[in-house]
Structure formats: C-alpha cells, structure tokens
C-alpha positions in Angstrom: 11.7 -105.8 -26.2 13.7 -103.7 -23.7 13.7 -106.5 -21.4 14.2 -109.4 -23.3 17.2 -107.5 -25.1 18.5 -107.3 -21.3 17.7 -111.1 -20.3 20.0 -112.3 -23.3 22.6 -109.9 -22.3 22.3 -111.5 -18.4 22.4 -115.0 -20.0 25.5 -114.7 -21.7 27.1 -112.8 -19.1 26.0 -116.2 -17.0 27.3 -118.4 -19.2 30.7 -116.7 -20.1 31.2 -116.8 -16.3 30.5 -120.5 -16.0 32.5 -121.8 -18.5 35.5 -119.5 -16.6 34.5 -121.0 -13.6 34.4 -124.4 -14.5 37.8 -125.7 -14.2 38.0 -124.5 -11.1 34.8 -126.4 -10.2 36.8 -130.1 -9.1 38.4 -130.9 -5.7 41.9 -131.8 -5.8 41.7 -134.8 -3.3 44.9 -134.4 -2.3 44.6 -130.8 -1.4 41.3 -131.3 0.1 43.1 -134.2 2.8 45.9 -132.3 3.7 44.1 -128.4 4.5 41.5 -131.2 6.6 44.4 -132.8 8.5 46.4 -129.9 8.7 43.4 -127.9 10.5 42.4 -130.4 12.6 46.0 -131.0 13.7 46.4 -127.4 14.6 43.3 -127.5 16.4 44.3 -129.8 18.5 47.5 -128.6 19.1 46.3 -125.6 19.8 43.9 -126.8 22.7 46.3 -128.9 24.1 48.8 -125.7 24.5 45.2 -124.4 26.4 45.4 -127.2 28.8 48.9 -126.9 29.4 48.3 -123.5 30.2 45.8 -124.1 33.0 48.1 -125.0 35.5 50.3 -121.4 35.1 47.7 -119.0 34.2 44.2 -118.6 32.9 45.0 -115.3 31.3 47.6 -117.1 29.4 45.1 -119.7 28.1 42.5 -116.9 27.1 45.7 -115.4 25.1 45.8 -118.4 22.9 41.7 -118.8 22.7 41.9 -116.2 19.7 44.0 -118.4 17.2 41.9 -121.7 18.4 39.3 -119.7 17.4 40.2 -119.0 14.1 40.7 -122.8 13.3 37.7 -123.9 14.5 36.6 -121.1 12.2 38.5 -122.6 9.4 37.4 -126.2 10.3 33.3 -124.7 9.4 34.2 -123.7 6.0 35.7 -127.1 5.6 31.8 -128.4 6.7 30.5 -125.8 4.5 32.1 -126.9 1.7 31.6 -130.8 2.4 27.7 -129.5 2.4 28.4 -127.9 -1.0 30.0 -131.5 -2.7 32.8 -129.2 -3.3 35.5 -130.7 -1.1 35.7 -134.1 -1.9 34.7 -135.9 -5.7 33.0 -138.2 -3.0 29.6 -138.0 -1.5 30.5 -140.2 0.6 33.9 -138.4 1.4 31.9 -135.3 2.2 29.5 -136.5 4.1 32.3 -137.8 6.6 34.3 -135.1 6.6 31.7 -132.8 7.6 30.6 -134.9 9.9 33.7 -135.1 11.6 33.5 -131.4 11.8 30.7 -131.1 12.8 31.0 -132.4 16.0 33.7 -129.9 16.9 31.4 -126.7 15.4 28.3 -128.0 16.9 26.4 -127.8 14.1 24.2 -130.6 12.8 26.2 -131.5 9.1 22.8 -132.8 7.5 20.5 -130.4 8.6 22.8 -127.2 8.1 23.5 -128.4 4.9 19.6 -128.3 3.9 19.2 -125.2 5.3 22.0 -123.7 3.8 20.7 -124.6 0.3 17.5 -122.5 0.9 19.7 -119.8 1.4 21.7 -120.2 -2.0 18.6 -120.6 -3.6 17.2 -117.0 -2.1 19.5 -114.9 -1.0 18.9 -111.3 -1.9 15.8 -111.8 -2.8 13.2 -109.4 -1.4 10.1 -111.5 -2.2 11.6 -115.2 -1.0 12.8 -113.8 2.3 10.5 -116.9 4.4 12.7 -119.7 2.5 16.1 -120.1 4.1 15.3 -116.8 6.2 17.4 -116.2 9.0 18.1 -113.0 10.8 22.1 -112.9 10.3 21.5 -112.1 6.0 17.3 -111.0 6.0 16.0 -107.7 6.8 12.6 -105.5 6.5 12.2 -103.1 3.6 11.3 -99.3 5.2 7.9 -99.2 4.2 7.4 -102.5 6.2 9.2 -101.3 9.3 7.3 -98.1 9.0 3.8 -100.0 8.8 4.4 -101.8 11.7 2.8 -100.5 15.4 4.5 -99.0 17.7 5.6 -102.3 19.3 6.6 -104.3 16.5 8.9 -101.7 15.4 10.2 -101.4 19.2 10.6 -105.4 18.9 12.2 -105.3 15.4 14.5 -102.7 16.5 15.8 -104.5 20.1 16.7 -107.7 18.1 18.4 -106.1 15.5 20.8 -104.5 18.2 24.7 -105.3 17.3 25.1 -106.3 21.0 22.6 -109.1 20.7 22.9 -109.9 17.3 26.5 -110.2 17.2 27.9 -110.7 20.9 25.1 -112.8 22.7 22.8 -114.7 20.0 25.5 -116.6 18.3 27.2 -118.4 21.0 23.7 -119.2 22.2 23.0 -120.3 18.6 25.7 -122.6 18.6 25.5 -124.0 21.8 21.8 -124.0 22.7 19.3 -123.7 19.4 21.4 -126.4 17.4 21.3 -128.9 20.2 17.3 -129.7 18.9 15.5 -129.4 15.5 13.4 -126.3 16.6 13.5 -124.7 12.3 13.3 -128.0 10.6 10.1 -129.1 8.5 8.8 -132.7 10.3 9.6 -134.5 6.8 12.8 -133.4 7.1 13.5 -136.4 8.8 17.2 -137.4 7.3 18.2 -133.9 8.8 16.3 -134.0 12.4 18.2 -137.2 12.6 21.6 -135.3 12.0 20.9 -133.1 15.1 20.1 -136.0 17.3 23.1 -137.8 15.5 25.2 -134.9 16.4 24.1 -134.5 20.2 24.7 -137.9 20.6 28.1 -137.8 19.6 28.6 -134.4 21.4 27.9 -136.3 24.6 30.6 -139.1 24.1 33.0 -136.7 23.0 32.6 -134.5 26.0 32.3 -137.1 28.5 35.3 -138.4 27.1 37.2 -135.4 27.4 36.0 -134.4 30.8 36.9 -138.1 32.5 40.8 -137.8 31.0 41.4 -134.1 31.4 38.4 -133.1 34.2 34.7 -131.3 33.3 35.4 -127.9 34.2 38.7 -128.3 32.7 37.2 -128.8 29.4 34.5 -126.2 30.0 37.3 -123.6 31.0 39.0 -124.8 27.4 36.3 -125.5 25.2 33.2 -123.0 26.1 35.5 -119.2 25.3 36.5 -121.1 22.3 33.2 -121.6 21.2 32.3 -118.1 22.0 34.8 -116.3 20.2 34.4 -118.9 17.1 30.7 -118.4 17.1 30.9 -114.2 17.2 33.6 -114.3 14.1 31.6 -116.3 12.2 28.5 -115.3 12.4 29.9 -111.5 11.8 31.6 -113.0 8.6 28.1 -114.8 7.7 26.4 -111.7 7.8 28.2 -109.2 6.1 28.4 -111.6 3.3 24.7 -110.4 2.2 24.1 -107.0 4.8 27.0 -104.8 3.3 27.0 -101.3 2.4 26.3 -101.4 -1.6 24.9 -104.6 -1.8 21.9 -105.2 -4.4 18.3 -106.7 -3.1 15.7 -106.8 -5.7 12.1 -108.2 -6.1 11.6 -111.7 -7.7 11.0 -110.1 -10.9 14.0 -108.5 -11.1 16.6 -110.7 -9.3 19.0 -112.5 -11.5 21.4 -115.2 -10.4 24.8 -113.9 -12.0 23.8 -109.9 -10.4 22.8 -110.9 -6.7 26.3 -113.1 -6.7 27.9 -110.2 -8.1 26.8 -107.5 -6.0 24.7 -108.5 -3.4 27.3 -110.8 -2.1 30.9 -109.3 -0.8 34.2 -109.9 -1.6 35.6 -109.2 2.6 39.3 -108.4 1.0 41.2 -109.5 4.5 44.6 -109.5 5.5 46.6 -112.7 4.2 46.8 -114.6 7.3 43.0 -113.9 8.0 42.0 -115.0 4.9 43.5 -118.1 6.1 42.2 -118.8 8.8 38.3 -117.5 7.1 39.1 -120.0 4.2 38.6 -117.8 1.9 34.8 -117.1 2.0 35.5 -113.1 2.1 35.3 -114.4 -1.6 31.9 -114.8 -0.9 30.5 -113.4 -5.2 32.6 -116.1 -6.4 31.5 -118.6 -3.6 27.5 -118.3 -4.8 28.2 -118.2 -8.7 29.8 -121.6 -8.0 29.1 -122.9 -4.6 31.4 -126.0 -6.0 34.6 -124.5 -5.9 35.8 -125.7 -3.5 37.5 -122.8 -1.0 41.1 -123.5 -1.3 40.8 -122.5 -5.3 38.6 -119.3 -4.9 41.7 -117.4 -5.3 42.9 -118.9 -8.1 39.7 -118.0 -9.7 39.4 -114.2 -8.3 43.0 -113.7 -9.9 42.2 -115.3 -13.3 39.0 -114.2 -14.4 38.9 -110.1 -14.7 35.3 -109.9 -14.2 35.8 -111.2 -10.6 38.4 -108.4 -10.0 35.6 -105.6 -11.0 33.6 -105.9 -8.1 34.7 -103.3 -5.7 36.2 -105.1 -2.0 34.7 -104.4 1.3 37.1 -103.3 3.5 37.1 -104.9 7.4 36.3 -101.1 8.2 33.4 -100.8 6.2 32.6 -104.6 7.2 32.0 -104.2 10.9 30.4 -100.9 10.1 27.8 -102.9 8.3 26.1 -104.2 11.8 23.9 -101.4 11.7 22.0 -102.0 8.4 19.0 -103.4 9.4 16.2 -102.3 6.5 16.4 -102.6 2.6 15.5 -98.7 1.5 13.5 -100.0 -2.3 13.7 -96.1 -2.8 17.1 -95.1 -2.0 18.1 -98.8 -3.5 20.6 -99.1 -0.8 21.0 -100.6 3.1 20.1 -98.4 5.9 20.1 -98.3 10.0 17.8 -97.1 12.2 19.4 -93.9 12.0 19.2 -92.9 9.0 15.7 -93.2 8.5 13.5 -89.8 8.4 13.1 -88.1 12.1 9.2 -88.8 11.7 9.3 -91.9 10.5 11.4 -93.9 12.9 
C-alpha cells in the first residue's frame, strides 16, 4: 500500500514536470543555425589565429589552444543534441549537422548517438550497469570491489586512477578507439557504417589540410587541440553522474523523474564557461527532457522552481569528484579508495 501510495506520488511529480517542460521541448530553427554557424565560425577563426602564430612562436599558439578548445567543446554538445532530435524540427537537419560536427570531434555521429541512448535509458541504475556501460559514469558497489582477488582489485584500482582516467584515456579515446567499431553489436550495422563513414571523411579532411597549410603543421595545430578538448569533456561527462551526493539505486527502486533529479548534476559554472559547455552543467534538466534543446535549458532552470531545488555542484566539489570510484549501497553515497575501511581495501 506503502508503495503504491509512493509510485502515484512519483507519477505526478513526473507528469507536473513534463507538462513544465514541454514548451521548452521545440528547437527554434533560427536559433539553432546561428549558435551552429557562429561556433563553427569561431572555430575556425580561432585555428587560423593558431597557424598564424606558428611562424612567431609555438608558446603563443599553445596560449590560444585553451579557447579552441572550448569551441570544439561547444561544437560536441551541438552533436549531442543533433543525436537527441533536439536541435533541429528536422531529422534530416540533425543528422547533417551532427555530421558536420562530427568530423571535427572525431566521433562517429550515428554510432555515438546509439550508444548514447543506452546511457539515457540506464544511467544510475545499479542493476543495468552492462547496457550503455562505460567507465567515465559506471562504477563497482563496495561489496563487489571487496569480493574481488587480490588482483582484480589491484586492476580495478590502476584504471580508475585520475591520471589515466582523466589525462591519458580520453585523448586516446578520441583519437584512437573511435577510429574503429571495437563496442558496437555486429547488427549494428547503420552505426559501424558511421565510423567507417567518419574515418573516411577524416582522411580527406586532413589530407586536405596538410597539402595547403603542411602535415606537421596541422598536427602541431590540431592534435593539443584535441587533447585539451578531449580531457574537458570527458571530466564534464563524468561528473555528470560520479558526483558527491548523487543517487544510484537498484532496478526496483530507480525512478526516472529521481535519478534525473539527483543522480544527475547541475555543474553551476561561471557565465562564460557555461558558454562555451553549452549548458550541459544543467545536466537534471538535460535527462528529464533530453529534447530541449541546450540553448533553452536555462530558460527552463529559471522558470520552473522545482529545477532550482536541487542543490549545484560547485567546479570545486566537481574536480574533487575524480576520486569516487565505488557506489557504498550502505552508506547510500559515492566513495574513493580511501575512504573505504583499513581492512577492507
């Protein structure tokens, strides 16, 4: 009785939130073209300053790799949301869009966007961790890091180091595991064809660039752009989910409206970062309504209270949040390494 009482109450909280949300749930075309141009105009604009810079000084190209950076940053949330159908009322719109970006992320538009919607369908979700499983926003629970052998435990521990996770796995990420299929089912084949699709155009984009401007001109340009680009957002993907305060629950307790509320994050960041990040440290209202599309999740933070109730992670707490690497089902919380029990580690 107890829990059916509770399940109407989560309903209706569900439904009172979508109905809020819905407006908000329609690109504006016009918005939508001119954040796409505007990006991928500064983009450019920005690596072309890089080039010009290569002739006076390489330190004063690396000074300028930071804000590139940041739009290539802003250029993936544009794919992201193409993935969603939240950035154009077209499919067809989207689909070209992200394409478009993909080729400047790397990453394969189709397949991403598959694998992307296992993860909205599981996130937080201590019982569906194999379906969209990735280990950026998954962890272990304690009692299954302390029933492993000694090894595993050694194993688990070395590739959840912050060095690795977040300094050398995702350029290689990026660069190296997205360049073939090596996670995607076999009759996936609309998305294996995305990653061959996107290699392909890789290579004429590259060679291109490298016969007008020079191969290790473009290398010295394009590779610490991808580096830095890959480290930011692969630190914003995971403390979207692996936050201090965040909710994981079994199957037969997660509920769709709770595990967007609290176990995803609202990053509050400085104006101009939020910018550049467009917008996803809004990350609860992003998974109750993945189609909003990212230029209007503000408009929906400030006009719905409920939205305002959930308490921001600071970029303090934020990079702090590296070190969570198990789900403690007792404690009901995220913990490191460290603070496990001295016996049990």
């Amino acid at each position: 009785m107890i829990q059916s009482i509770a399940g109407a109450a989560a309903r209706a909280k569900h439904a009172e939130l979508r109905t809020a949300l819905a407006p908000f749930e329609h690109a504006v075309g016009a918005a939508s073209a001119f954040q796409l141009i505007s990006t991928l105009g500064l983009f450019f604009a920005a690596c072309a300053l890089m080039y010009a810079t290569l002739g006076i000084s390489y330190f004063l190209t690396l000074a300028l790799v930071l804000p590139a950076a940041g739009l290539l940053v802003r250029l993936f949330i544009i794919q992201h949301d193409c993935g969603h159908g939240a950035y154009f009322a077209s499919r067809r719109a989207n689909d070209i869009a992200g394409i478009l970006c993909s080729v400047l992320t790397l990453t394969p538009y189709a397949n991403w966007r598959r694998q992307h919607a296992n993860h909205h369908g599981n996130w937080n979700n201590l019982d569906r961790r194999n379906t969209g499983a990735d280990i950026f926003s998954v962890c272990l629970t304690v009692k299954e890091y302390r029933a492993l052998n000694f090894w595993r435990r050694a194993r688990y521990r070395h590739a959840r180091n912050p060095i690795l996770v977040h300094l050398v796995l995702p350029p290689l990420l990026f660069a190296a595991l997205y360049r073939w299929p090596f996670d995607t089912p076999a009759a996936w084949r609309p998305e294996r064809r995305s990653v061959y699709l996107t290699n392909a155009l890789l290579v004429v984009a590259f060679a291109g660039a490298g016969w007008l401007l020079g191969f290790g001109h473009v290398a010295m340009v394009q590779a610490p752009i991808v580096v830095v680009a890959a480290i930011l957002g692969v630190w914003l993907f995971a403390v979207q989910h692996r936050f201090g305060g965040t909710l994981w629950a079994r199957q037969e307790e997660w509920d769709f409206t709770a595990a967007a509320l609290e176990g995803s994050s609202y990053l509050r960041l400085p104006r101009v970062l939020n910018w550049f990040t467009g917008s996803i440290g809004f990350h609860h209202i992003h998974h109750l309504a993945p189609r909003v599309p990212n230029y209007r999740l503000r408009a929906c933070y400030d006009a719905i209270p409920a939205l305002r109730a959930i308490p921001p992670l600071s970029v303090w707490s934020a990079l702090k949040s590296v070190r969570l690497a198990l789900w403690d089902e007792d404690r009901g919380r995220l913990v490191g390494f460290g603070d496990l029990a001295a016996g049990g580690a």
